[in-house]
Structures are given as C-alpha cells and as structure tokens.
N, C-alpha and C positions, 0 to 999 in steps of 0.2 A: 764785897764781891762784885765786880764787875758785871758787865753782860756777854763779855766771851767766857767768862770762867760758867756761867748759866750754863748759856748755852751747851757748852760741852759737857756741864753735869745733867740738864738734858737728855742729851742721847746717853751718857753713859744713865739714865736711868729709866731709861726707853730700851736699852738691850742694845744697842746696835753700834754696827762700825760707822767709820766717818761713813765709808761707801753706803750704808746701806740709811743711814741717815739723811745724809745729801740726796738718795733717790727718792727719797720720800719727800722732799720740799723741792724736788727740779732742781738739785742742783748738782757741783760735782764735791769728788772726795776733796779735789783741792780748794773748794769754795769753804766747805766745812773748816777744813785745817787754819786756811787764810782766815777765817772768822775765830775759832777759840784760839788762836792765837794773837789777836786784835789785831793783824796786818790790813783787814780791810775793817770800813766801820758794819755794819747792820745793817743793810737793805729794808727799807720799810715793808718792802712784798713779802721779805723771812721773817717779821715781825708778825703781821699777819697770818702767817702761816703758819705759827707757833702757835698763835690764837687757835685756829682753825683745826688744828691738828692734831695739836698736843693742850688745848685749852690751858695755857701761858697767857696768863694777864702780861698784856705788854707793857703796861707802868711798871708792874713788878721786875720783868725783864730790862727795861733801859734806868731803873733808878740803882743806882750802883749803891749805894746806902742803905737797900735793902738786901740783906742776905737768905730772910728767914723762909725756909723753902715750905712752910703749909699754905702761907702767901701767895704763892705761885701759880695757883688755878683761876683762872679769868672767873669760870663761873661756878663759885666759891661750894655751892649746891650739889656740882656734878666734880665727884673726884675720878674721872675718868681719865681715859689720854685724847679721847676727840669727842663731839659730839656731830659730827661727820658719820654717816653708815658706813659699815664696815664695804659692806657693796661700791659706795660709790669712791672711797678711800682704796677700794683693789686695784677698780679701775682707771683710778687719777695713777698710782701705780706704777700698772702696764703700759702706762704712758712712754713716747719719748719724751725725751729732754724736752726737744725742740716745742714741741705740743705744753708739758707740762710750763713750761717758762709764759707760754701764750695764756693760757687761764692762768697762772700767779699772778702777771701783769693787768690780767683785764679785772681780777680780785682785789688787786691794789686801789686800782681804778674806782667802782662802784665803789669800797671803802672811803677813799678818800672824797667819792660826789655824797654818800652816806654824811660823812661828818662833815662838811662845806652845808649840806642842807639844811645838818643838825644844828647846826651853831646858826645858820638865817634864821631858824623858828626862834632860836631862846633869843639873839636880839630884839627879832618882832616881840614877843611875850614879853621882851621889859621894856619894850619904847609902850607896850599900851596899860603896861602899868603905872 
C-alpha cells in the first residue's frame, strides 16, 4: 500500500471529506485529491502534520511495504487522533488558509533544525566514543 492509498484511508477513517480534511492540514480539497491520487508527491510539512494531528508515524506513512494499519500511530502508547488540545487544534482550525500554511511552514522548519540538531549530538556521542 502506498502513501497516497494511506493517506486517503486516513481521512476516510478520520470521518471526513477531502474538503474538510484539507482544512484541517491548511490545505485545499484539491491538494487532498492531488495527493491520494499520487499526482503530487507528499510535502514533508503534511507529513508532519499527520504526525501532529492525527499521530501517523511518518516511517509508517512513506514506507510503501508497510500496509499494517495498528502500525500507524507514531506514539504507539496513545491511540488517539492527535495529542495536540482539542483547544489549540479548533483554533489552528478557525485559521485561514493563508495563516494556517505560515505555522505548517514554520513547523516544518523547527522540525527539520529539531532533527539537523538531533543527528549533530549522536555524531558527537560516537566521535567521543
């Protein structure tokens, strides 16, 4: 199973339309559509976002060889759909677009300086081993 076939199983197991899928990760119904139908690849900021939202282990999500959907929870402990407050998830929300795209971007961001950091300590840790 791929990671648009995920993806769209997903939302359909989240309740929701593309539209109201897409509004909840900033994006649109056609970004959705364009994504479970592999026309675009996966944005690393909807990856994250999957994380974040719907707690989608993203290895699980990008390795196509993995199908088995109890897998699928980042944080294996919480079978939830986020561990995001319901509070601040209304309010990411009631967002626009325009706003919501600005935090996914600047979330990607820390993410990506998060794992650049991550990965300097464990070199350090084996250069003094």
């Amino acid at each position: 199973m791929n990671s648009s076939e995920k993806i769209k199983i997903i939302r359909q197991l989240s309740k929701k339309t593309q539209t109201e899928f897409g509004e909840s990760l900033g994006v649109s119904k056609a970004t959705i559509s364009n994504l479970e139908t592999e026309r675009v690849p996966i944005p690393g900021y909807i990856v994250l976002l999957l994380k974040l939202l719907y707690n989608i282990d993203p290895d699980w999500l990008q390795d196509d060889n993995q199908s088995d959907f109890e897998k699928r929870f980042y944080d294996k402990n919480v079978k939830s759909e986020s561990d995001i407050s319901p509070d601040l998830l209304k309010k990411f929300n009631s967002l626009k677009n325009s706003y919501k795209k600005i935090i996914t971007k600047a979330i990607e961001e820390c993410y990506l300086v998060q794992n650049e950091e991550g990965e300097q300590i464990m070199v350090e840790m084996e250069k003094k081993q």
